[in-house]
C-alpha positions as CSV (number, residue, x, y, z in Angstrom):
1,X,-21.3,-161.9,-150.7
2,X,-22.4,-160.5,-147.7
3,X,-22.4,-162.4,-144.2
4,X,-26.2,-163.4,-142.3
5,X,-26.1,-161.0,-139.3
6,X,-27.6,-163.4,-136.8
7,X,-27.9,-160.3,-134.5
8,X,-31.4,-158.1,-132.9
9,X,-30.8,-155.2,-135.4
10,X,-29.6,-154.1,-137.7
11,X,-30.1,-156.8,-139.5
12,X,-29.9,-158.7,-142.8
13,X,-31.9,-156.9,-145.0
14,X,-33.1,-157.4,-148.6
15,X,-31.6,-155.8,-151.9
16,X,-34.5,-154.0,-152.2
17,X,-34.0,-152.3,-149.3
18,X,-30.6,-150.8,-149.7
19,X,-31.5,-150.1,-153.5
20,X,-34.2,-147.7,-151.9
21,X,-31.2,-145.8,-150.2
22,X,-29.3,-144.4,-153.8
23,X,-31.9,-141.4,-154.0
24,X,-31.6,-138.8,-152.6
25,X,-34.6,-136.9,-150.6
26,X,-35.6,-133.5,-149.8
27,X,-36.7,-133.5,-146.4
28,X,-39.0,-130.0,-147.2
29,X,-40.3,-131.9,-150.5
30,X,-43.9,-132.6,-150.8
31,X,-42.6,-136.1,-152.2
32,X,-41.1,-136.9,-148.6
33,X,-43.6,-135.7,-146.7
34,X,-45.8,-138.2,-148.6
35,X,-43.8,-140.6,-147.6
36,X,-43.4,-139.9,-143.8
37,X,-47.5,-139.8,-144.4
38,X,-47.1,-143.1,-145.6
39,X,-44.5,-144.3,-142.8
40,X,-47.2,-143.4,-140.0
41,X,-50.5,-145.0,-141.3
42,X,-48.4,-148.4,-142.3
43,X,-47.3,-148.4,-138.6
44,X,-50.6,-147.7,-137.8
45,X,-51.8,-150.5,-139.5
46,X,-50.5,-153.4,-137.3
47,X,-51.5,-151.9,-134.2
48,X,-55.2,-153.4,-134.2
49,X,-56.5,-149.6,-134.1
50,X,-59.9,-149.4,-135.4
51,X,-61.4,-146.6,-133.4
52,X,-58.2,-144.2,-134.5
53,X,-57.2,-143.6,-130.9
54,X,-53.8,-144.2,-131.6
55,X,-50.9,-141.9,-133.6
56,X,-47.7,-142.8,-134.5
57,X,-44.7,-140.3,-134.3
58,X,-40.8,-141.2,-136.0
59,X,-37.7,-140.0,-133.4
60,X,-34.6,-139.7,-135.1
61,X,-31.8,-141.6,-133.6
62,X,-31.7,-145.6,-132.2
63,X,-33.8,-146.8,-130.7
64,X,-32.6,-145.8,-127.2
65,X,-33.6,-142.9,-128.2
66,X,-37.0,-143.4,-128.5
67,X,-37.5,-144.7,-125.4
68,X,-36.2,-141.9,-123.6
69,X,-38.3,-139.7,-125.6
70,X,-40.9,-142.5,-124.7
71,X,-40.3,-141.9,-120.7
72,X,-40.0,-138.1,-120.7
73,X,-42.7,-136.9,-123.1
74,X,-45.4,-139.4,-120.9
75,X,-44.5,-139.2,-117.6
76,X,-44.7,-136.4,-115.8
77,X,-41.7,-134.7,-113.8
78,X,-43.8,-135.7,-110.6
79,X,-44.6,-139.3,-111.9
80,X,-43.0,-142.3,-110.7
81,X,-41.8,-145.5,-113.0
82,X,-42.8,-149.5,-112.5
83,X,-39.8,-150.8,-114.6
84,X,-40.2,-154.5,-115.0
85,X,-36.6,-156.2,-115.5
86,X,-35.3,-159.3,-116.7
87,X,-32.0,-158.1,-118.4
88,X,-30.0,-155.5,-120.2
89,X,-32.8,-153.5,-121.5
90,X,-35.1,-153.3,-118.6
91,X,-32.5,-152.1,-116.8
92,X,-31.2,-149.4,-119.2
93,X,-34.8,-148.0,-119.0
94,X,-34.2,-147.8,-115.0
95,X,-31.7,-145.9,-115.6
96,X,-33.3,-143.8,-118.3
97,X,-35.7,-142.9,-115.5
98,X,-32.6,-142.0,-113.3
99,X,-31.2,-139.4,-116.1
100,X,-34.6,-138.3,-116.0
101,X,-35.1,-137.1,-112.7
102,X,-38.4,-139.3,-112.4
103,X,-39.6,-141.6,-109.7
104,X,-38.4,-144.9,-110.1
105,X,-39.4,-148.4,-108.7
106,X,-37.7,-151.6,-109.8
107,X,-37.9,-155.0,-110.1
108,X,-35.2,-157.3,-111.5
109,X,-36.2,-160.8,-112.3
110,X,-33.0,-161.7,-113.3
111,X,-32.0,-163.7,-116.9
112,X,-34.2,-166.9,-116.6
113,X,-37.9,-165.7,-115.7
114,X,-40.4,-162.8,-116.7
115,X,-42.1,-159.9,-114.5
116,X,-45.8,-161.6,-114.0
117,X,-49.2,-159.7,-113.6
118,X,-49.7,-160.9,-110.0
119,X,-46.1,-159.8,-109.0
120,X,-47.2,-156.4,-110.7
121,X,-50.6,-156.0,-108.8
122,X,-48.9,-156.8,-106.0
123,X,-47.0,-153.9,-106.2
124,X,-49.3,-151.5,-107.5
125,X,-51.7,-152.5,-104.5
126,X,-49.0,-151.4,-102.2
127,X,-47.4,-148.1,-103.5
128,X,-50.2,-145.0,-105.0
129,X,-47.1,-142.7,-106.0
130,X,-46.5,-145.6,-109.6
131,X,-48.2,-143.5,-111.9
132,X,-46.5,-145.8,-115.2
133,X,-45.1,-149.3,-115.7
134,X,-42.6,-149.9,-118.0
135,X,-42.4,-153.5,-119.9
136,X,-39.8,-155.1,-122.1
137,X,-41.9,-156.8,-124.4
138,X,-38.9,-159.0,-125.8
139,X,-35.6,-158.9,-123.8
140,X,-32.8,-159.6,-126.1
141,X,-30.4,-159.9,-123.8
142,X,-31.5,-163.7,-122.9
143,X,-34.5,-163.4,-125.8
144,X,-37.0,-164.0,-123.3
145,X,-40.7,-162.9,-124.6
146,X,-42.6,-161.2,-121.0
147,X,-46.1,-161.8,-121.0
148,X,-47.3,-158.6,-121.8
149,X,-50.7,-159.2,-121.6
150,X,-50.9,-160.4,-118.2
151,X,-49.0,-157.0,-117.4
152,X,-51.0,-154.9,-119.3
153,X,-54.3,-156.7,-117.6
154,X,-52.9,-155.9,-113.8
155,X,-51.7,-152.3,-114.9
156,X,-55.7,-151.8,-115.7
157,X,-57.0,-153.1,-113.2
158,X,-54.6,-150.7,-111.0
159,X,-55.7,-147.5,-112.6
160,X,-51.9,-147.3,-113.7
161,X,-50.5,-146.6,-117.2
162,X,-48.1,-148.8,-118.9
163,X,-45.6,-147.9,-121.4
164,X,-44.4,-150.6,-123.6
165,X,-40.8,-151.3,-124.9
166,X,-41.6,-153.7,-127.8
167,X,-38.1,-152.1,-130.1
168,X,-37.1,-156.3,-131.0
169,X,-40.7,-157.8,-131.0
170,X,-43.3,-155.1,-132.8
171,X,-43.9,-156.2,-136.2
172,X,-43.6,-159.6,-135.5
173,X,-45.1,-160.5,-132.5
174,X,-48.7,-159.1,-132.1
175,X,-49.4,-156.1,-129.8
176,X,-53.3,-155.3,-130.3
177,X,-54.3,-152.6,-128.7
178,X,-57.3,-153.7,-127.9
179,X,-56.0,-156.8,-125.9
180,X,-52.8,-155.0,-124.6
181,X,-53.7,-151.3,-123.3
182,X,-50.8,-149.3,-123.7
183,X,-50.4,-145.8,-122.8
184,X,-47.2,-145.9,-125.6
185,X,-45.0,-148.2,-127.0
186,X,-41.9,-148.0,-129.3
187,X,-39.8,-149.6,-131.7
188,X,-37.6,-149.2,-134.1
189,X,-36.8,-149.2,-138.1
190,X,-34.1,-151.8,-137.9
191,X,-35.7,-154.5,-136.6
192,X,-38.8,-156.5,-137.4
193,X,-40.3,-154.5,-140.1
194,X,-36.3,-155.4,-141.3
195,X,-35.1,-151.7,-142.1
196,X,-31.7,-150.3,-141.5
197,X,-31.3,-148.0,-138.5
198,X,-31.8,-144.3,-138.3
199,X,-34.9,-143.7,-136.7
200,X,-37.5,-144.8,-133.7
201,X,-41.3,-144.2,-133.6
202,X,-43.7,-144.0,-131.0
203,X,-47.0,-145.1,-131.1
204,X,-49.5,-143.4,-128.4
205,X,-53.2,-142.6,-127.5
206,X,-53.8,-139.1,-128.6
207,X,-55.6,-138.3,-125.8
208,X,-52.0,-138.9,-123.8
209,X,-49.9,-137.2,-127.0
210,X,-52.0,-134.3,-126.2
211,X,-51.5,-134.9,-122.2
212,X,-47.4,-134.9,-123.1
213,X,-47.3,-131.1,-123.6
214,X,-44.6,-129.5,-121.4
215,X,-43.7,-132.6,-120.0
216,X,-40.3,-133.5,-122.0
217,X,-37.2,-132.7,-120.6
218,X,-35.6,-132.2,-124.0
219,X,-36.0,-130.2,-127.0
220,X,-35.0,-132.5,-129.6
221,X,-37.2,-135.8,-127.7
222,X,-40.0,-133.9,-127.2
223,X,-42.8,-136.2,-128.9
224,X,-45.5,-133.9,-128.1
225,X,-43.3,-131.2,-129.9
226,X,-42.8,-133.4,-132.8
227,X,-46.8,-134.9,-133.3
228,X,-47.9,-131.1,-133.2
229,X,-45.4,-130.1,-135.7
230,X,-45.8,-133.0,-137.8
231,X,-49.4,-132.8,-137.8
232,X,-49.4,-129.3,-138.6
233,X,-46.6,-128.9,-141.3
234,X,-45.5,-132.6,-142.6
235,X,-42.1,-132.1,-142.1
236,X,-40.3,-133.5,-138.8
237,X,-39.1,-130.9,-136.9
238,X,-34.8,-131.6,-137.3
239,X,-33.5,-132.7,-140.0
240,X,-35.0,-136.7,-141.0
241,X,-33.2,-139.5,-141.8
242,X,-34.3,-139.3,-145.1
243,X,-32.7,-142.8,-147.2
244,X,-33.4,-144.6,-144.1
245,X,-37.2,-143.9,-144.1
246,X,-37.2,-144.4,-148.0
247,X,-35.6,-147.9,-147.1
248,X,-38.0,-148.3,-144.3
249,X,-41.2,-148.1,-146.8
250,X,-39.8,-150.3,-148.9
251,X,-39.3,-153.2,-145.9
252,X,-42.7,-152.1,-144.7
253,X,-44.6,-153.0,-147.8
254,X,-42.3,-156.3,-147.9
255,X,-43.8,-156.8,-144.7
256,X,-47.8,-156.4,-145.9
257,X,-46.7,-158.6,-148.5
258,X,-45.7,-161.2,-146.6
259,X,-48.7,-161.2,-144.7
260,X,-48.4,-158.9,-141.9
261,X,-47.8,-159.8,-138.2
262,X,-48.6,-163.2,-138.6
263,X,-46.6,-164.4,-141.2
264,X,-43.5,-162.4,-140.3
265,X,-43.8,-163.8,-136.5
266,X,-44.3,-167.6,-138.4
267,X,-41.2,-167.7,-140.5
268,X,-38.8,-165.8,-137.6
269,X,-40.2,-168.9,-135.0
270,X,-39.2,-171.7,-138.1
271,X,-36.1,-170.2,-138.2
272,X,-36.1,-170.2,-134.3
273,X,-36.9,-173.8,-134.2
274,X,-34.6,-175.0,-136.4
275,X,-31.6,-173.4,-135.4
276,X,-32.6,-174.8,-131.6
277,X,-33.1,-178.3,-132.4
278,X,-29.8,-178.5,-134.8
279,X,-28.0,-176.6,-131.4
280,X,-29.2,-178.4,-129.1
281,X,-28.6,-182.2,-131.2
282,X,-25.1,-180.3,-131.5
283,X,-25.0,-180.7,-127.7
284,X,-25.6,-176.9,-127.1
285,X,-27.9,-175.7,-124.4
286,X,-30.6,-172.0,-124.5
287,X,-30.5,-170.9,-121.5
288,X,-34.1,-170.4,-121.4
289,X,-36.7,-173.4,-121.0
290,X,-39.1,-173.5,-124.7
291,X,-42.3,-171.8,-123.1
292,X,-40.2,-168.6,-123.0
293,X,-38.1,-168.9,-126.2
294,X,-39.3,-165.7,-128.0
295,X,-38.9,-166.1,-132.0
296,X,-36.8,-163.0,-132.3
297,X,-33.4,-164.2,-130.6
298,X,-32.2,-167.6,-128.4
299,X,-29.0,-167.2,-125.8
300,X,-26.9,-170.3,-125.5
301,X,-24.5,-171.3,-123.2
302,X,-20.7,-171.8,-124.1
303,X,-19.8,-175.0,-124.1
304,X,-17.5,-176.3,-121.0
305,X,-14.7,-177.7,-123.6
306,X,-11.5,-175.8,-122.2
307,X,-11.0,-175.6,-126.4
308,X,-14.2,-173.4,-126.5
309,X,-13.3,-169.5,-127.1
310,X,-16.2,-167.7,-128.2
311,X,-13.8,-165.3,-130.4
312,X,-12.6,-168.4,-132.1
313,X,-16.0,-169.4,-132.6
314,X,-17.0,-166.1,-133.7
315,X,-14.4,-165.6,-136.3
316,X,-14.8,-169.8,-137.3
317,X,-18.9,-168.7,-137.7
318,X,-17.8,-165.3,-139.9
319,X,-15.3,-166.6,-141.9
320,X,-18.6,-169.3,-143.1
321,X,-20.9,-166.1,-143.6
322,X,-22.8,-165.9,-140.2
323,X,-22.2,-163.1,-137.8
324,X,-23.2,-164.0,-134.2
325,X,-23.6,-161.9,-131.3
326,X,-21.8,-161.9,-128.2
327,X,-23.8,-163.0,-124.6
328,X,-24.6,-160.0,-122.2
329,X,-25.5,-161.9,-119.3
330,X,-23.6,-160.9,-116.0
331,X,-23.3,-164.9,-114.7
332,X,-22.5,-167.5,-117.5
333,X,-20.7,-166.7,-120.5
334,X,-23.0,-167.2,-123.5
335,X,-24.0,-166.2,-126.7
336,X,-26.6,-165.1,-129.1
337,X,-28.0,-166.3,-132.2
338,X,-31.0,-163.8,-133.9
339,X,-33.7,-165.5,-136.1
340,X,-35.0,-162.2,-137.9
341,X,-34.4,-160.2,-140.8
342,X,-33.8,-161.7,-144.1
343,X,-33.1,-165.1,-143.1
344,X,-35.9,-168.4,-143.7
345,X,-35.1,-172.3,-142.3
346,X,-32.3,-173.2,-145.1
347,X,-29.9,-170.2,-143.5
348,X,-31.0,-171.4,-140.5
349,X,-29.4,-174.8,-141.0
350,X,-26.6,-173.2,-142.6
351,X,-26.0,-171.9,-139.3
352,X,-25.8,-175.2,-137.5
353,X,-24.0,-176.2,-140.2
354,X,-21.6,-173.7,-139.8
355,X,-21.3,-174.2,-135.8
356,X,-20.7,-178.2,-136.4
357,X,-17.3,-177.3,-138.6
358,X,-16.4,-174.6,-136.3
359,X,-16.5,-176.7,-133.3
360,X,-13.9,-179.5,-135.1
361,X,-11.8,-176.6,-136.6
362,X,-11.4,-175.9,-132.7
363,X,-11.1,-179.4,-131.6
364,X,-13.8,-178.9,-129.3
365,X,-15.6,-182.9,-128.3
366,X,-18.6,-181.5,-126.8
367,X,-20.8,-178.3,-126.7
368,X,-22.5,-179.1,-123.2
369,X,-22.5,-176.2,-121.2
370,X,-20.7,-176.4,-117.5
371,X,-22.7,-177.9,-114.9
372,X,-22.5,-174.5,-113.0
373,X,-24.7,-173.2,-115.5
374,X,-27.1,-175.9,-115.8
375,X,-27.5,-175.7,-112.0
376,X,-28.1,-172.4,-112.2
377,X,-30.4,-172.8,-115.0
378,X,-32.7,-175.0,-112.9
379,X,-32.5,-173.3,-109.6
380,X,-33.5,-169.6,-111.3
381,X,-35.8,-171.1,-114.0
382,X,-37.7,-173.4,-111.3
């Protein structure tokens, strides 16, 4: 009876998953360190580490909070930020940097197109004090997928170190280590791995977990604080969310079940492509051309129907057992429609379904989007 959340996390997850959640968990017990042991190698796992040069370490908190752990545990109070924006995220992490007191360079690319490794080079080349650069590996804000590779490639090349916020993509869109070279990277339980929120983990080199020590501006986001003391004891430092990380092994061996990366990134880009061609033969428009569609989340223009009211639409979509996500572009209205988390192609067409009899329920004749916005769309998006 529960409604699809068509959102980037939390998500719809499966029975199994909030059946894992009615025990309760000493956080001390040798049973739940077991299963924090068992949290950090599965993580490990999809990371294409074979040499072991890589450690995973859960954050309490959202995943906000990991990447500010992320920023101020790797870069040091004299180092200076690269962040690379194209929407709402990349710009929270420029101002993560702010809070932190650390040197900050930024580029914003706007809604439409991705940072590129020549643009990042470029800038490298010309400024010695970027010690890191920061990528949004999926930005959910307009569900664009950056190249991160490319990045990763010029960042290299430049003797620089790049920090990678993959919180909507990692699970489901591959991030080998070997062929993106990461300094760290974080996610988050609540999205493609398909737990419920509670908790963030950074994955990082040791050599640079070691490196960390001292540099954290916080006692409670400390990651080097929090590898030494798991490492040494088991236990997380603060008290754990301990259902959520019992729920959070469950999804995870879901996920190897499934088969992995792979197969989790193949059924979230059916559902993507069927819920853009029934949109789009609906007469709605993504605001992003296909080669960047990413298969986590797609951002659609309202329509220009004066009878269009995205609350309307909203509530029409809920009341039918879909909850959508507002737009959080600055220009156009829009809005969102996620393709992970418990959902496969039949939900999917439910959901086009359920936007056809929402748009009569609201007599609205056409879901084209205002020519403004199509303008816009080609002048931005070349």
């Amino acid at each position: 009876g529960e409604p699809f959340l068509l959102t980037p996390g939390p998500l719809t997850t499966s029975y199994a998953v909030k059946e894992a959640m009615l025990r309760d968990w000493g956080s001390w017990d040798g049973e739940f360190r077991a299963m924090t042991v068992e949290l950090r190698e599965g993580l490990l796992a999809l990371t294409g580490d074979t040499e072991g040069v890589l450690d995973c370490v859960p954050m309490q908190g959202s995943g906000s909070f990991a990447v500010e752990a992320m920023i101020g545990s790797f870069v040091p109070k004299s180092g200076k930020v690269l962040v690379l924006a194209n929407g709402a995220y990349g710009k929270r992490a420029a101002e993560t940097v702010k809070y932190l007191e650390r040197g900050l360079s930024f580029v914003d690319k706007g809604d439409y197109m991705p940072p590129r490794g020549d643009e990042v080079a470029a800038i490298l080349a010309t400024d010695p004090d970027i010690t890191h650069v920061l990528a949004i590996h999926c930005e959910t804000s307009s569900g664009i997928l950056n190249p991160v590779k490319e990045i990763s490639d010029a960042v290299e090349a430049a003797g620089r170190k790049l920090l990678v916020d993959s919180m909507s993509a990692f699970g489901a869109v591959d991030l080998d280590i070997n062929e993106v070279r990461y300094e760290a990277m974080v996610s988050s339980a609540n999205k493609c791995i398909e737990g419920v929120p509670g908790f963030g983990f950074i994955i990082a080199c040791k050599d640079s977990l070691e490196a960390a020590k001292g540099n954290s501006h916080s006692l409670s986001l400390d990651v080097h604080a929090q590898w030494a003391h798991m490492n040494k004891t088991g236990q997380w430092r603060f008290t754990p969310p301990t259902h959520v990380v019992a729920a959070f092994l469950v999804a995870l061996r879901a996920h190897k079940e499934e088969g992995g990366v792979a197969a989790r990134g193949a059924r979230y880009t059916r559902n993507r492509d069927v819920v853009v061609a029934g949109m789009r033969d609906l007469g709605f428009e993504t605001l992003l051309k296909d080669r960047w569609l990413s298969p986590i989340i797609v951002t659609f223009f309202n329509p220009a129907d004066p009878n269009f009211a995205f609350q309307a639409f909203y509530d029409a979509m809920k009341a039918q057992g879909f909850i959508i996500y507002p737009g959080k572009l600055t220009v156009v209205d829009s809005f969102r429609i996620g393709c992970i988390g418990q959902l496969d192609r039949q939900v999917m067409a439910g959901v086009v379904a359920a936007a056809a009899r929402s748009l009569q329920q609201m007599g609205v004749a056409s879901a084209v989007p205002p020519q403004a916005a199509l303008d816009e769309r080609a002048v931005l998006a070349g």
